[in-house]
Structures are given as C-alpha cells and as structure tokens.
N, C-alpha and C positions, 0 to 999 in steps of 0.2 A: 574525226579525231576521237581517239577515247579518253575514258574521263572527264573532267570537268577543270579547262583551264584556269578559270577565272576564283580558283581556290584560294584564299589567305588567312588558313590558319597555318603551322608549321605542316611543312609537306612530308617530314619524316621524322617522328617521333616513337623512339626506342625506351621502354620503360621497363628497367630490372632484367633484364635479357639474361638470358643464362642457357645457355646451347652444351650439349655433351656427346661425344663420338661413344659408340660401344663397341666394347669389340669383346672376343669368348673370354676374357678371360675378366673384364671391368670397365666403367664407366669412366670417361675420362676427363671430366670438366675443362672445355676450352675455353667459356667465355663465360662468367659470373657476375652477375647486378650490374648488366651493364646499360649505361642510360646516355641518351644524348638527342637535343632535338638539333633539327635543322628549317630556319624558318624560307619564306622563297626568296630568292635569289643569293641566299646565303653559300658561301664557302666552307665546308666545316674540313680541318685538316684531322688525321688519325693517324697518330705515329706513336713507335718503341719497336724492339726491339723484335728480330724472325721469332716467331712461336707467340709474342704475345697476345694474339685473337685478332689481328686485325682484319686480315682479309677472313677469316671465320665471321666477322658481325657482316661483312658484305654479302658473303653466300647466306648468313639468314636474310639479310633484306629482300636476296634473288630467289630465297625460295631452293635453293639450289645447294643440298648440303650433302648430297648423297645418299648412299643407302645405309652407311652407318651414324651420321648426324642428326639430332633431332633436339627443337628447340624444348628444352623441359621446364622453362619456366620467364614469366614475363611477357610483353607484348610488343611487337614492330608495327606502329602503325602510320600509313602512308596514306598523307593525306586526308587524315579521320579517320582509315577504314582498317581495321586490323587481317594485314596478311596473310595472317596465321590460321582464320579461319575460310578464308578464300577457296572458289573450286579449281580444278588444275585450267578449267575453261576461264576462267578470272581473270588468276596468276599469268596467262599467255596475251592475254590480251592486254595487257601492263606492261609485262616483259618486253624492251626492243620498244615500244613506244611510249610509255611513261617511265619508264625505267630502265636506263641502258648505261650497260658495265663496261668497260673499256680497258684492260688485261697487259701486263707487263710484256709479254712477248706478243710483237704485233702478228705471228703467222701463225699464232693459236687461233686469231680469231679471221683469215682470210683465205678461204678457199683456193689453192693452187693449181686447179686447173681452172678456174673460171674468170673471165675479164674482169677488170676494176668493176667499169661500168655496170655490169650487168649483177653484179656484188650489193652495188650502192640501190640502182633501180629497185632489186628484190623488197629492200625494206617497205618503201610506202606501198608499195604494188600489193604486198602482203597485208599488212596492215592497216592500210588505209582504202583501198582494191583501185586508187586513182591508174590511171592509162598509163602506156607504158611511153606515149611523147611527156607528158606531165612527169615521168617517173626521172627520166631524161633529162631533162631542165631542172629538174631538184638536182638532180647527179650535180649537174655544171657546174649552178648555183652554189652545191655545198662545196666541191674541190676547189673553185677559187677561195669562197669563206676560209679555208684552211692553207691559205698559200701558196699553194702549190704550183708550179710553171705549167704552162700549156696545159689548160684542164681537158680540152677533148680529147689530145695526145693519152694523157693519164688514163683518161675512162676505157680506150681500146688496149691499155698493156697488160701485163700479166703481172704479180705480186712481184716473182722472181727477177722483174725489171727495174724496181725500185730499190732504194736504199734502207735500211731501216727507220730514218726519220721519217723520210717519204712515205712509209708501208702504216707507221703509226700515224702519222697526220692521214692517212684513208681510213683507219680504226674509227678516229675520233669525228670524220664526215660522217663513215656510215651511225655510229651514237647518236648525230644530232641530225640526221635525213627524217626522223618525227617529230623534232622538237621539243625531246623529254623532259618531264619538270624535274627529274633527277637524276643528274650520272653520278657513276660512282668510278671511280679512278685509282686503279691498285698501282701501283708503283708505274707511272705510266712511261716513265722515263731512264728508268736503269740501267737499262740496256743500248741509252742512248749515249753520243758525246757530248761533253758539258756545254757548245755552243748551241748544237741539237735543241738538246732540252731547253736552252734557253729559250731559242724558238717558240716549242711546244707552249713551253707557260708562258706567255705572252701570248700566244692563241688561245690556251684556254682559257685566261681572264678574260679577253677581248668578245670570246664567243659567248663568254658565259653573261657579260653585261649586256652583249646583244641581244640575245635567246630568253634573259630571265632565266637562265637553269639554275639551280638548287646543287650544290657539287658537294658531294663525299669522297675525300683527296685522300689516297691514304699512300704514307711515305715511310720511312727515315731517315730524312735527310730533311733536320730541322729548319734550313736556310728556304729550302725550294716549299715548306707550308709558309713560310714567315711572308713570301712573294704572292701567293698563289690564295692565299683563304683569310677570311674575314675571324672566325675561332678556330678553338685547337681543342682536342681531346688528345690526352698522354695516358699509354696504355702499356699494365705491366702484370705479365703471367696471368692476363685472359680479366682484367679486370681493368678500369677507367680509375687510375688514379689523381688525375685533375685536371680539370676541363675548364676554357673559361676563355675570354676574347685573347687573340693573341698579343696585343699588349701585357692584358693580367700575367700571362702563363710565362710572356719572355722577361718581365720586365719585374714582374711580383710573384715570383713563382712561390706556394705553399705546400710544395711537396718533396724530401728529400732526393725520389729518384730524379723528378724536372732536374733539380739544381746538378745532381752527380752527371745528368746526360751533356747539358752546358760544359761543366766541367772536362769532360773528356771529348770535346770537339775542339778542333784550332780555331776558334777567334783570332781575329786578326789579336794581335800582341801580346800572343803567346809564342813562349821559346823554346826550344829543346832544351838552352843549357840554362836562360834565369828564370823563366816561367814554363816550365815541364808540364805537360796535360796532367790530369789527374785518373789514372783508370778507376772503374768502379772494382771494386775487389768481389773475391766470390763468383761464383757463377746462377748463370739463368736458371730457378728450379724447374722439374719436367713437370706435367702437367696431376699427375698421381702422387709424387713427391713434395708438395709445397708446404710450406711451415706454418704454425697454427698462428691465427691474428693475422700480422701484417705480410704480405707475400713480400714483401720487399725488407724486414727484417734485421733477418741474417746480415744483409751485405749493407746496411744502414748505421751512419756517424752517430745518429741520434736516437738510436735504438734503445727501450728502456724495460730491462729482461719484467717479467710480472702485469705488465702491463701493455706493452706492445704487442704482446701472442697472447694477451689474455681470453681476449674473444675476437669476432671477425669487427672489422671495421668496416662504419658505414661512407656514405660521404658530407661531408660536412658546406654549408656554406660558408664561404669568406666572406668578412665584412666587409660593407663599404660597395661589394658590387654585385648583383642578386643572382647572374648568372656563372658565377665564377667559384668553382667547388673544387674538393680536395679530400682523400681519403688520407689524411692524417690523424692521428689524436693529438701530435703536438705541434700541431701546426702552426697556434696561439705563443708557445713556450720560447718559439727554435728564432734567433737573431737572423734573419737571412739575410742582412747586409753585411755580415761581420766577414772579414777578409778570409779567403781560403789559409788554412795551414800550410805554410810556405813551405814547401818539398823543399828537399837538399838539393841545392843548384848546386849546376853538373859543371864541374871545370872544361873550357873547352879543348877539342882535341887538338893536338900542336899537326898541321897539316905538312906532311911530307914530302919527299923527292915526288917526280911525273913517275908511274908506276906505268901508263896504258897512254899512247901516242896516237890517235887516231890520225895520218893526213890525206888528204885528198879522197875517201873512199867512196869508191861507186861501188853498188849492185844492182846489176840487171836482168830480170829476166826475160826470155825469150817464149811469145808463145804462141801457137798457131791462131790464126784467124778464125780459122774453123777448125778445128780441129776432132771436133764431135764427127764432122761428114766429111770430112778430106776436102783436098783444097785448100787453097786461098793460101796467101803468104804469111811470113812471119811479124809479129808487131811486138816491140820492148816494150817492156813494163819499167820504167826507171824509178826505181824502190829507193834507193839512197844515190841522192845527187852529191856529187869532191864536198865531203863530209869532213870536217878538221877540226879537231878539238883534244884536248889532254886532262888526264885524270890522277890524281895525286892521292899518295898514301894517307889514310884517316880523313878523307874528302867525301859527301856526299853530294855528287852530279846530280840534279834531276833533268829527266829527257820529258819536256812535254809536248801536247798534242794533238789534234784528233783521231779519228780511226785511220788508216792509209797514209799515214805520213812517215812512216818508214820507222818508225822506233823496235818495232819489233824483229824489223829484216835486220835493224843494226845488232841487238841479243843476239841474233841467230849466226851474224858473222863474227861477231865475239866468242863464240860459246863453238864454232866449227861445226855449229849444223849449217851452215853453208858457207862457201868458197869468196873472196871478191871479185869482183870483174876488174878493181884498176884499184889502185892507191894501197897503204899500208896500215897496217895495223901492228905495232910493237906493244909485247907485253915486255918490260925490262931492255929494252934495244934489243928486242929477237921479234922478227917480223914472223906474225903465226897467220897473215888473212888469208895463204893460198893453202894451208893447211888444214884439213879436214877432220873431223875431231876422233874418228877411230883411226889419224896417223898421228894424234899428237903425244907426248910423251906424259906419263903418271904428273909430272910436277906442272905442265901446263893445266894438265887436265884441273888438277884439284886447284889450281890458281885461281881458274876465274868459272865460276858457280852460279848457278840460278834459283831463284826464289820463285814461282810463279804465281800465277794470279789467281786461281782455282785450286783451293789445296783438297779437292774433294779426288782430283784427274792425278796424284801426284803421288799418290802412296800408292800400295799392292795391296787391294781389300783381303788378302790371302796370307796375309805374311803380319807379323807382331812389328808392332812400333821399334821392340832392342833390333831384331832380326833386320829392320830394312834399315838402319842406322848402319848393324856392323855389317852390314854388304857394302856399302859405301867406302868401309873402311876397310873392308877385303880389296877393293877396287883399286883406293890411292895408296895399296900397300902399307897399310899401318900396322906397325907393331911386328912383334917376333911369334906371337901365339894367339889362340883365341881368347888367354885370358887378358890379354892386354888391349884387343880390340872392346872385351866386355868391360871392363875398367873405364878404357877412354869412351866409351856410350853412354853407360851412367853418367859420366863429368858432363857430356855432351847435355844428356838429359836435363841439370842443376841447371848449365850453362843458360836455356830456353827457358828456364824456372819450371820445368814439368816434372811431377813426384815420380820417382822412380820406381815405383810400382808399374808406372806407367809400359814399360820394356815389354810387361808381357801381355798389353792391350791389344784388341784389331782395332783396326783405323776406323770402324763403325760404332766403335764406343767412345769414340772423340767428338768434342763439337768443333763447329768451324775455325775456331780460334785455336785449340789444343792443335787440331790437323795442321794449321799453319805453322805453329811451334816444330813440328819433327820436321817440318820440309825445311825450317832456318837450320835446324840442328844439323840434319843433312847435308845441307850447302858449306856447312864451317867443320863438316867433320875432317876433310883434307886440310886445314888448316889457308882456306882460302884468300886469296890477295886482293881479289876483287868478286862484287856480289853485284850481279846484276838482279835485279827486282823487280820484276814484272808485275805494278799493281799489287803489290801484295799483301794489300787490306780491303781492295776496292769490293770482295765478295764478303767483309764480315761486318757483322756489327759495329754501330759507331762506339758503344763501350769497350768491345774488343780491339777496334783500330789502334784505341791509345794503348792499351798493354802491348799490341803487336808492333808500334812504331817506337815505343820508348825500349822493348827488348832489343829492337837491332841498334840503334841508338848506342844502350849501353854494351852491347857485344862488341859493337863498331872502336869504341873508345877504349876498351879494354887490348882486340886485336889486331887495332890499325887498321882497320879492312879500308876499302874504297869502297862505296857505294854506287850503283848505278841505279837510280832511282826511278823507274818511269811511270807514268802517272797522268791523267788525266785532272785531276783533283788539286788543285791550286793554293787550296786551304793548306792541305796534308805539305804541299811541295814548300811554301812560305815557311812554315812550323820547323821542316828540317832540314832542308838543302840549305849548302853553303854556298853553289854556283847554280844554275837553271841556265840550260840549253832548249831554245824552242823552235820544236821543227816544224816545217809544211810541205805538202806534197815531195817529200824524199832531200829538201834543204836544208837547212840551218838557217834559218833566218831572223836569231837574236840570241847571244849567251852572253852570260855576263854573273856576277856574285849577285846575290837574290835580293837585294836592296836597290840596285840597279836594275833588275830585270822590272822589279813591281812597283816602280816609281816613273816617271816620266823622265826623259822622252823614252817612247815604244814603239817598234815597232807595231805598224798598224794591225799584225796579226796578235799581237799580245796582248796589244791593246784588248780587243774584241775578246779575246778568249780571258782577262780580266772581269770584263764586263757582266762575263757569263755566270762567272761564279756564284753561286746562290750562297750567301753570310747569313748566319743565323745572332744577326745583332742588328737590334733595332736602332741603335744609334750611327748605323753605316750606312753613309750616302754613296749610291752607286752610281756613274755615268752610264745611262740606256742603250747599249750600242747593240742590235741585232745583228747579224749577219746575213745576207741575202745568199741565197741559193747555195748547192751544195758544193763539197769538193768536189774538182775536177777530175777524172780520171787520170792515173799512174800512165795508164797507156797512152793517154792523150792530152798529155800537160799543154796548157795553154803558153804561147809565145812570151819570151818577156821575162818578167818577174812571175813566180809562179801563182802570187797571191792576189794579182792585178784582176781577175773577174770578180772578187769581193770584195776589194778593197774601196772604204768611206773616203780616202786621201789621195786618190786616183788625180782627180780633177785640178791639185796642188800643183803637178808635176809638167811643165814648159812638153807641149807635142807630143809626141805617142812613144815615151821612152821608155815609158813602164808595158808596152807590147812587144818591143824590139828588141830590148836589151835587158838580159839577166842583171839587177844589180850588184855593184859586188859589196863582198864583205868590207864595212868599214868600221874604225874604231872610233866610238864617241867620248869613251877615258878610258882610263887602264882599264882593260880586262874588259869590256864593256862594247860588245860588237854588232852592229844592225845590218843585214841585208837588205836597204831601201834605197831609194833615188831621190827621196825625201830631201830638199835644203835645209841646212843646219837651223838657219833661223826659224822654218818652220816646224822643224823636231823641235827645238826649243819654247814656242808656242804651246808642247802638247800640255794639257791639264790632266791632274791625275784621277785616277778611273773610281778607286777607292777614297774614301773620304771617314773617318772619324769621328764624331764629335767626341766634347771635350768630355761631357757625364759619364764619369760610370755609372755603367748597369748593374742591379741585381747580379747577372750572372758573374759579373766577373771576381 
C-alpha cells in the first residue's frame, strides 16, 4: 500500500491557493486565497455556482490542470507533504490509490470496450502488483460494497449494459478498489434521477464510515451537502467566501452570498404567490472582469460603496467557533435574523375552462429484437400506458418522475413529434393525437410550445438572438411586415426582462440563464395556450432557477398560459404547481392538487421519490426510504401493478394481487387519485415523509 495509513494530522490541507489559466492574450485568475483543511474521515462539501473554482481547486489537488493551468501561489498539501513540489513518479503513485476522483459523467471515466471486471481488477493489479485471483475477489468484494445485483454477472458485462446509476456506482467501486484516504467527488450525481442519487449518497456515507475515507464533495445542490458532509465551504467567482461546520453555515450563516443562495432555493414553505423566492440580481462576473474589493459587491443588499471595493478582503473568523470563517467586512454590523423584505405577493391566477383533455393515451413503440443483425421478432416498448388527465387555463401541471417513465414520450405526442397508438388527445375539443406536427395547422402549432431542458441544443449558434425570435414569428404568421414582427420581438424581449440590445447578440454571448430566456421568448411568441417545460431549469444555476421559474410564473399570470411542468425536482414542483401528476413506467399512478400529492396518504411510488429529495433545512425531518433495484424495462414491464418489484407495501396487500392485476385508478377525495391495491385503512395509516419543525431558521 502507498503512503502511510495510519496518518492523523489533516489529510488535505490547502493554504491560500491561488491557481490561473493563460492564454495569448492574459492570465486569468480562477481560484484566489483559497484555503480549507479536511481532517480524516471528514466530509468536506464545496459548492456555488458553474465558473466559481470548484472543480478548478480539485484538478490542483490532482495535479491535473493542463497545459495552460498553473498553481501561482499557495500550497496543497496532503497529508503533510506538499504536492506541488512532488516528482510526476510521486504524483502517480498517489493518484488512483491515495487519491481518487470520481467525475460527473460516469463513461468519462469507464472504458467501453473493456469488461467491468477486468476495469475494476486493473486497479490494485497496477498499483498494488497483488495477483490477478486477489484482484478478482476485490472486484466482488467491492460491487457488492456498492449494491449492486448479481456482482459476478456485473464484472463479465460491458459499461453499455448498465444503466447510469449502475455505471456510477462501478465509478465509485473502482475509487475505493485501494482504499484511498481521499476522494474527491465532482458532481457525482447530476446526471442521475433524484431516487438514484439518493442511493448513491447513502452509499457514500455508508462507504465512507466504513473505509475511514476523507471525502471532497463538490456540489450545488445545497440539500444533497447538507446529507452527505460533516462542513461546508461556499465558493464565489474563484474565491472561499465562508466555510465553517454545516450547522454554522446553514443555520448562522455570515456571509451575504450564503444567505441570497438559501433565499433563492424552494424551502419547503415557500410560494409562488405569498412567499416568492428571491433571485439574486445581477450577474456572475467573468473571471478578467471582477470588481475591486468584494467580488460579490455589485449584486450585494449590504454593499457599502468606499469601503466594500476598497481593498481585497481577507477572511475573517467568526466568533464563538474557531473553525468557522467568512470573507465579509460586515459581517459583525448585518442583522441576519431580521425577516426577508416581503416581495409583492403575487395575487393568484383565477384558473380556467379544461383547455387539453388527455383520455386514455397509449404509445407504443415497435422494435426489432435484433435489429442490428436481422432476425428475431418484434417486441413493444409501452412508453405511455391509458394515460388520463386534463389541463386548464392559467393552470400549472407538474409531470413527475424518473428517467423512462414516459413523460417525455407524452411532450412529444403533445407537441406532434409523434403520432398515438390509442386514445385522444383534444386541444379545445379538437382531437390532434393522430396528427403529426408538419400536418397541423399555424394556430395549433403556435398553441402548444416547448420549453426545453438544455438551452445550450435550442438556439442556432449562427443566427442573432432578434433574428431566431422573428423566424418564429415568420412561422406562426405574425404580423403584416417585418416591421411589426421587429416590434413584437423587442416586446417579446421586455416580456423575458432581457435588454433589448440583446436582438443583436449570438447565443455564445449569453449565459445559461439569458439562453433560457430567448427559448421562453420563443415559445410565447405565437401567443401560445399551452407550454410544455421540459426541465427547464434543471441545467442552470440555483440563483438562476428562481429568476427563471418566477419569469414564467409571471408570463403565466399575465397570458393565461397552461403550464406543463415536468421535472424531476420536487422542491421546484411543491414551490409552483397547482396539481402534480406522477408517473411510473408509462402510468399514472397518482395526481392530485400539490397539497394532496405531498402529504399522506401516497402512493408508495411518491412516497419514495418524497423521500428522495435532498432539503437544504436543517430543521426537516425526512422518512429514510431507499428504493431497491432499478426500473424495470419499458419493454418488459413486470406483471401486475408496474411498481410491485419495488414497492416497501408489497407485503400489506391479501395474495399476489399486486403481480396479477393492474390496480385501477381510484379516488381518495376530489381530485385526488391513486393507482394502488393498497386498503384505505392502511393508506390512512401512511405517516408523512416530510417533517418540519416549528424554529425558524436563519435562512428563512
């Protein structure tokens, strides 16, 4: 084994760090004074916003910054030993067994033509030179450690066979195949479904208690550190603005940005229309752009011109607890108990006539068996199972779910990129499912609109912000000339609050948030009746979500629209939907008005995907429910009720009825519908998932 296990001073100790990229033209400061120990077995979380250095202080740990990165001042030192003057023979021998990195996308780090097995083997075989039956029995050893079904099955398949949670729980075996005293964890879970990741972080607390690992978590998504690490470091435009145990940081936060980031995430008992999030104003400075003194400033309540930008700020300690700091000057002055500035609560919208009639809708598709090498027969994929539900003017639906449960096949037969196989779909009592969207007419078309989830895939890098606005509007026939299309663009433009200067920008001078903005603009520029929204925050910043969820909010209120909400994210779904529809494998198997859906009794799949949510409030007691094994295939729905191989309520249910028989839809009060076999007395028993206490927090 390398190194020296039995080490107990701080295994990772970063001191004034300050790392800068070059490039021909100037030096670019990504990460400044920045500091933070990690002692052993400690969790340390790192989060704020894309761009602000987080994953930059991980590649200096790795040594790994490229050919234009280079640390220019400060020290990383691990384990006592500082890294920085290490030889490349050192750093490798570290690498992978004392220090293993574990990457947001799990097929960056897994070889695709090579077997699990012989993936996992390579590690100690390399670095530790043990035999390749010993390497073997580690394999086993570690794929069960990580849950995984049938571990010898797992070590003969190919990446390509597993699922993304699957493919990262093998990430995270091969990380701990030498049992390093430090991983480091970049967003390990993003890419995952919120039950997923639940998973995941319950394996890696579990691993981490077992192994003694030292963990560097780095997130945003305050709820999933709050679960997962012992302190917090909060990082803003390349610099540690307060670090401190995560109690201090959630509960006595001493730093303006902490408090504005709380502010703009959905805590439980916030509202769209009496408790509105509060976005941070302003935008992220670039890295060659930042303002003199406080980087955080400009877009700061408590900013005091002459003295905030006077000079750089250092970090200060907080009293009271020695490891808990803060790059504030008034950090002493600022009340942070004192109630938020009550935003103008939003009257709510008066919800209208059924605009969209979903009943009974199947889709299915049809696909060869084999279809790569001919042969074999046809097998259905049942992507939406007699799908029923209705949707009303100034109404916002949310569709929730995991991956494969059909929410996006239903956008696509909404929207006539694909056809239905059975049932109907009325926009206004005009059935459009067998209608295909280059035969539907201008006014359908501009009816029902899409938002989508990546606004990076959704503009034309080639064309100006006005420009793909008024093609839109050349599309749904608007106006008599082009000066009235350029007219209604600009209005569009206000409409998303984006400065109209903007018109003659490329989409590569937007950031994530701005790019979202032209695709809302977009979808309302036909004057549309219904918006379906595919995610359409889930790729930006949590500062930016609330600007982006409170502009359709108020677009929504102003133009009646309907909303179709779909989402993963239960926090964002609680905050704005008035109804929540939740689906499994191509069902419906609970909808109801969102007070109903998130309170007891639950459907057992609601339950769990409740469960899963990661809350960033220390005073929220959550019910532990994990979910065992993955979804089942579309192509090969299990018998029965479709949630019966993972359902905890199984065993409630009188002989094997939940195998045999689809349950049907039944109502438990108005509005209020479950797909279970469940007896009322024992849905009545359920306890609720979510819990409260009575203190206010700091944050709130």
């Amino acid at each position: 084994m390398v190194g020296d296990k039995s080490y107990t001073g701080p295994i990772l100790e970063i001191q004034n760090l300050s790392i800068s990229f070059f490039t021909r033209l100037r030096e670019i400061p990504a990460v400044m004074d920045f500091s933070c120990t990690v002692m052993p077995g400690e969790a340390m979380g790192l989060v704020g916003e894309s761009g602000c250095g987080k994953s930059t202080v991980a590649l200096g740990v790795m040594q790994d910054l490229g050919v234009n990165g280079r640390i220019v001042g400060g020290s990383i030192k691990f384990k006592g030993r500082d890294l920085n003057t290490m030889s490349d023979e050192e750093l490798r021998a570290i690498r992978g067994s004392e220090i293993a990195m574990i990457y947001q996308e799990p097929m960056a780090s897994l070889n695709p033509a090579m077997k699990i097995g012989q993936q996992l083997m390579e590690v100690p075989m390399i670095h530790e030179g043990v035999s390749e039956k010993a390497a073997y029995d580690l394999a086993l050893q570690v794929v069960s450690d990580v849950r995984l079904p049938d571990p010898e099955r797992m070590l003969k398949a190919y990446p390509h066979q597993l699922s993304g949670g699957q493919q990262q729980r093998i990430v995270i075996a091969m990380a701990l195949m030498s049992k390093p005293s430090l991983l480091i964890l970049d967003e390990p879970t993003t890419a995952l479904d919120v039950t997923v990741e639940a998973g995941i972080v319950d394996l890696v607390k579990d691993l981490g208690k077992k192994y003694g690992t030292s963990m560097l978590f780095i997130s945003h998504n305050l709820g999933l550190v709050l679960e997962t690490c012992d302190r917090l470091c909060v990082m803003y435009s390349g610099e540690a603005v307060e670090t401190g145990s995560i109690d201090d940081v959630f509960d006595q936060m001493q730093h303006p940005y902490t408090q504005a980031l709380f502010r703009s995430i959905p805590l439980p008992g916030a509202d769209k229309n009496s408790r509105p999030l509060v976005a941070i104003p302003g935008n992220f400075p670039l890295p060659h752009e930042r303002p003199p003194g406080c980087n955080f400033g400009p877009r700061c309540d408590y900013f005091e011109q002459g003295r905030c930008d006077a000079r750089d700020i250092p970090m200060f300690r907080v009293k009271g607890d020695e490891r808990h700091e803060t790059r504030c000057l008034r950090y002493e002055e600022i009340d942070w108990n004192a109630p938020i500035q009550a935003a103008v609560e939003k009257g709510k919208a008066e919800i209208g006539d059924t605009v969209l009639k979903i009943d009974n809708l199947k889709k299915y598709y049809e696909v060869s068996a084999n279809k790569m090498f001919g042969g074999g027969g046809t097998k259905v994929v049942k992507a939406n199972e007699t799908l029923s539900f209705e949707a009303r003017e100034s109404e916002t639906l949310a569709i929730v779910g995991e991956s494969g449960c059909g929410k996006s096949t239903l956008a696509k037969v909404l929207m006539g990129l694909e056809t239905a196989t059975d049932g109907q779909v009325l926009l206004d009592n005009h059935n459009i499912e067998s209608t295909p969207i280059q035969s539907r007419d201008t006014r359908t078309v501009s009816s029902i609109q899409m938002v989508f989830q990546n606004p990076f895939d959704t503009l034309n890098p080639s064309m100006t912000v006005g420009r793909q606005i008024i093609r839109a509007l050349e599309i749904f026939k608007y106006g008599k000339t082009d000066k009235d299309r350029r007219t209604r663009m600009l209005e569009l433009l206000d409409l998303v609050k984006l400065p109209r200067a903007f018109a003659d920008r490329m989409p590569r001078q937007l950031s994530g948030g701005q790019k979202q903005r032209v695709g809302i603009a977009r979808a309302f520029a036909g004057g549309a009746r219904i918006v379906v929204a595919d995610e359409p925050v889930s790729a930006l910043d949590v500062s930016v979500q609330a600007a982006v969820t409170d502009l359709l909010m108020e677009i929504q209120r102003n133009e009646k629209t309907t909303l179709l909400f779909i989402s993963h994210d239960l926090s964002i779904v609680r905050y704005l939907s008035d109804r929540v529809m939740v689906m499994y494998l191509g069902h419906v198997v609970e909808i109801g008005d969102t007070n109903q859906v998130f309170s007891p009794p639950y459907h057992p799949y609601t339950e769990a995907l409740l469960s899963a949510v990661p809350i960033a409030d220390t005073s929220v007691q959550k019910k532990h429910i994990v979910l065992e094994g993955d979804i089942p295939s579309a192509m090969n729905p299990p018998s029965g009720c479709p949630f019966q191989t993972r359902c905890r309520w199984k065993s409630e249910v009188p002989g094997n009825l939940c195998e045999t028989e689809v349950p049907p839809l039944r109502t438990l009060a108005e509005g209020h519908q479950v797909k279970c076999h469940l007896a009322d007395d024992i849905l009545s028993r359920m306890e609720p998932v979510i819990v409260i206490d009575d203190e206010p927090t700091a944050a709130e």
